[in-house]
C-alpha positions as CSV (number, residue, x, y, z in Angstrom):
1,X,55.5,-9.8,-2.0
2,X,58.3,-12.0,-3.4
3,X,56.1,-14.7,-5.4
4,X,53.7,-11.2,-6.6
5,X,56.9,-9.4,-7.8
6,X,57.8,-12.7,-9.4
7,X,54.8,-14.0,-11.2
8,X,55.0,-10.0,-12.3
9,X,58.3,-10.7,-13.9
10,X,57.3,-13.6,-15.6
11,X,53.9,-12.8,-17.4
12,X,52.9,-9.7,-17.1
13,X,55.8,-8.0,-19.0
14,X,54.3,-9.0,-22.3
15,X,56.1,-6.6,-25.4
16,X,58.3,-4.4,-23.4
17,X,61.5,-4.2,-24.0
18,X,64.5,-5.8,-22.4
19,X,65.8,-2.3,-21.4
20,X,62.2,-1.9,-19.5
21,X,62.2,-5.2,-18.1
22,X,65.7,-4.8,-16.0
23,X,64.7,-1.1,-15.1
24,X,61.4,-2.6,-13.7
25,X,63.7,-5.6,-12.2
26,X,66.0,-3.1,-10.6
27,X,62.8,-0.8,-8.9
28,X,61.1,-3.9,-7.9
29,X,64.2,-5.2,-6.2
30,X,64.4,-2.2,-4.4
31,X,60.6,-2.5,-2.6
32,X,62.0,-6.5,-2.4
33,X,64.7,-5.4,-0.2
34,X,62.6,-2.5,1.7
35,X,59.6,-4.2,2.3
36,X,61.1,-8.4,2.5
37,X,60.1,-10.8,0.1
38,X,57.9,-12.9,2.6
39,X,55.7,-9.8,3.6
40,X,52.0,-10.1,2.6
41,X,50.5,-8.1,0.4
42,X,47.5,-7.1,2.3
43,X,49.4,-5.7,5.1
44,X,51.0,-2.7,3.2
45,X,49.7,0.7,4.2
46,X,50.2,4.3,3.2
47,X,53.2,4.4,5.8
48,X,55.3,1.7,3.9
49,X,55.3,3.8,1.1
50,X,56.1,6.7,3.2
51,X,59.2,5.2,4.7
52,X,60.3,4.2,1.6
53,X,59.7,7.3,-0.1
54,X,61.6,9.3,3.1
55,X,64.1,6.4,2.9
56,X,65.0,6.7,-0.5
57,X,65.4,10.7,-0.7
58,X,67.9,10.1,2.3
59,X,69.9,7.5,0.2
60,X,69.5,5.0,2.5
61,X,67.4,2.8,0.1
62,X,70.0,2.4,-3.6
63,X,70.5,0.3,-6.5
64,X,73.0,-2.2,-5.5
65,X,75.2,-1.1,-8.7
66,X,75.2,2.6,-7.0
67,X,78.1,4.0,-7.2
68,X,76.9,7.1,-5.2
69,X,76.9,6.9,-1.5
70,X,74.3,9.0,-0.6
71,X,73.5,10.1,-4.1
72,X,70.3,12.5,-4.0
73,X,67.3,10.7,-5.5
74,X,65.1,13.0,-7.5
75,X,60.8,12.9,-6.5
76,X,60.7,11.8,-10.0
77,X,62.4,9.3,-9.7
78,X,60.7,7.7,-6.4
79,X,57.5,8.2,-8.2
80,X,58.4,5.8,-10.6
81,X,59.7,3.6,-8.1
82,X,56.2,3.5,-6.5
83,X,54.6,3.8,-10.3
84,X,56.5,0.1,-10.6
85,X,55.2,-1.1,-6.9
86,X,51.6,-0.1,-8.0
87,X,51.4,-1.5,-11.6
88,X,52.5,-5.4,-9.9
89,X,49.8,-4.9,-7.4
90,X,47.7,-3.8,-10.3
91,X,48.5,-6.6,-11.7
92,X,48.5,-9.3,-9.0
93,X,44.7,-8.3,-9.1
94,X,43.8,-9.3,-12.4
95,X,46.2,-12.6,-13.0
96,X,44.8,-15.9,-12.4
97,X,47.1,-18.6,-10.3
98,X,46.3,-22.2,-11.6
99,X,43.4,-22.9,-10.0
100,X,42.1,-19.4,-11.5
101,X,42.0,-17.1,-8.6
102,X,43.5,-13.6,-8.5
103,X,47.1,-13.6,-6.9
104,X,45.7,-10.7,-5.0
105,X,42.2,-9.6,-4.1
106,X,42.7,-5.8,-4.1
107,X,45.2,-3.5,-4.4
108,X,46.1,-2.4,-0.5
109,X,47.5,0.9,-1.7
110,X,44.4,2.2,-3.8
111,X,44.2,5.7,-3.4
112,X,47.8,6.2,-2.3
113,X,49.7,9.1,-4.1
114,X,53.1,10.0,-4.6
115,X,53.8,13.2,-5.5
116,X,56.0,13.6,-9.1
117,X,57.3,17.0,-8.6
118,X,58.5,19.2,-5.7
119,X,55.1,21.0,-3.8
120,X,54.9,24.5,-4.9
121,X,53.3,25.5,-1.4
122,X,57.3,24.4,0.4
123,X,58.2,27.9,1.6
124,X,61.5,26.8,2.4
125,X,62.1,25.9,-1.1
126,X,60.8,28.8,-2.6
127,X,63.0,30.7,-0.5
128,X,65.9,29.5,-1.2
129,X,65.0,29.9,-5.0
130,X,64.1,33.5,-4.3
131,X,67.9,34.0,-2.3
132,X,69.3,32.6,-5.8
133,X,67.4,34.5,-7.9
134,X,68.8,37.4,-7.8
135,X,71.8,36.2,-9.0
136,X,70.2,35.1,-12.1
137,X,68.3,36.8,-15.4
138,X,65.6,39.7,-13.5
139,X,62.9,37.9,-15.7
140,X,63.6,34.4,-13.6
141,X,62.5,36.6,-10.2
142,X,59.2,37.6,-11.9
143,X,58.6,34.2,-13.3
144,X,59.2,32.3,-9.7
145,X,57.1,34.9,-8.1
146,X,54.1,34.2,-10.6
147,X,54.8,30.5,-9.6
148,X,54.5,31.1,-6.5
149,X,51.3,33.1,-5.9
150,X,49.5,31.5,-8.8
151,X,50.4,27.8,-8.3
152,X,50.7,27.8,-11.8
153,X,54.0,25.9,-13.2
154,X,57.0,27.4,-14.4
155,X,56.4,26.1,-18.0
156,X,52.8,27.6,-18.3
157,X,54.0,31.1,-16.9
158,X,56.7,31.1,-19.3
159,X,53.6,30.7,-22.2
160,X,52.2,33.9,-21.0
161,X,51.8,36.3,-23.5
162,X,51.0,40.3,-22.8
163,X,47.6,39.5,-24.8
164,X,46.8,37.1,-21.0
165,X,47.6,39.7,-19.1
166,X,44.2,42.2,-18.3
167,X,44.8,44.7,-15.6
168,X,41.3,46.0,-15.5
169,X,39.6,42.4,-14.6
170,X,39.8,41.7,-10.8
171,X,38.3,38.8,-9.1
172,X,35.8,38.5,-6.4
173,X,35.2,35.8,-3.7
174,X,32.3,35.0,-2.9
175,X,31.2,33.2,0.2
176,X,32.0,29.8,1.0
177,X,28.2,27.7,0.1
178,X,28.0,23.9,1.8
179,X,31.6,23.6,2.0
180,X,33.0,24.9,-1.0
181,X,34.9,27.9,-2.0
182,X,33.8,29.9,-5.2
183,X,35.4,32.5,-7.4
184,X,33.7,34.9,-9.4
185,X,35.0,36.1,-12.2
């Protein structure tokens, strides 16, 4: 991990700015420290990531200049932690050592996801949201309920205009066909 995250540093930071090379410094440092510079690549798995992931929203995984103790880390955040992981494997795939051979055959955590934003299906969230709610504007109640049924997010609900809105149109489900669920409109 240590010699891919350093070859990384070297040449494959090409026109960014200095600004963007310490932020990808200080992520990569991060992994350095979680996963141990002598670890091989090709033995990550989808549960590295999830430690780290669980590890950072717990604060137990921090910048070293962090002045917060357990400060809470935001999902947006860890995503680009892993964004920065995934763009040096990414890389280590398509450099060429000296003897012109990838660093890395193939990325181990292809496929792998992070997610960027809080899951709209968390009940427990959306609870809590609702207890607050009513605190707040009565339009904000509406607005989380329509998030919540629909899946759709916050910032396309508040887009709706009364000209989307047809009370006459109701949709049917048809039955599941090989596997897959369709809705008729």
């Amino acid at each position: 991990m240590g010699a891919l995250f350093d070859a990384y540093q070297r040449h494959g930071l090409h026109g960014r700015t200095e600004r963007h090379r310490q932020e990808l410094k200080r992520k990569l440092a991060l992994w350095r420290a979680f996963l141990g510079a002598s670890r091989p690549v090709e033995s990550l798995s989808p549960s590295d990531v999830n430690r780290f992931v669980e590890a950072r929203r717990l604060g137990t995984i921090r910048p070293d200049k962090s002045n917060h103790a357990a400060a809470t880390v935001s999902n947006t955040t860890i995503w680009h932690d892993y964004v920065a992981l995934t763009t040096a494997l990414h890389f280590g795939t398509r450099h060429r050592n000296s003897r012109g051979k990838p660093l890395i055959v193939a990325n181990p955590l292809n496929g792998v996801r992070v997610d960027k934003t809080v899951t709209p299906a968390d009940d427990g969230f959306y609870e809590a949201l609702c207890s607050t709610a009513g605190h707040l504007n009565a339009k904000f109640s509406v607005a989380l309920d329509l998030a919540h049924s629909t899946g759709h997010r916050i910032d396309a609900i508040l887009k709706l205009r009364w000209s989307d809105v047809n009370f006459t149109r109701t949709l049917r489900r048809s039955r599941p066909s090989a596997g897959v669920a369709r809705t008729t409109r």
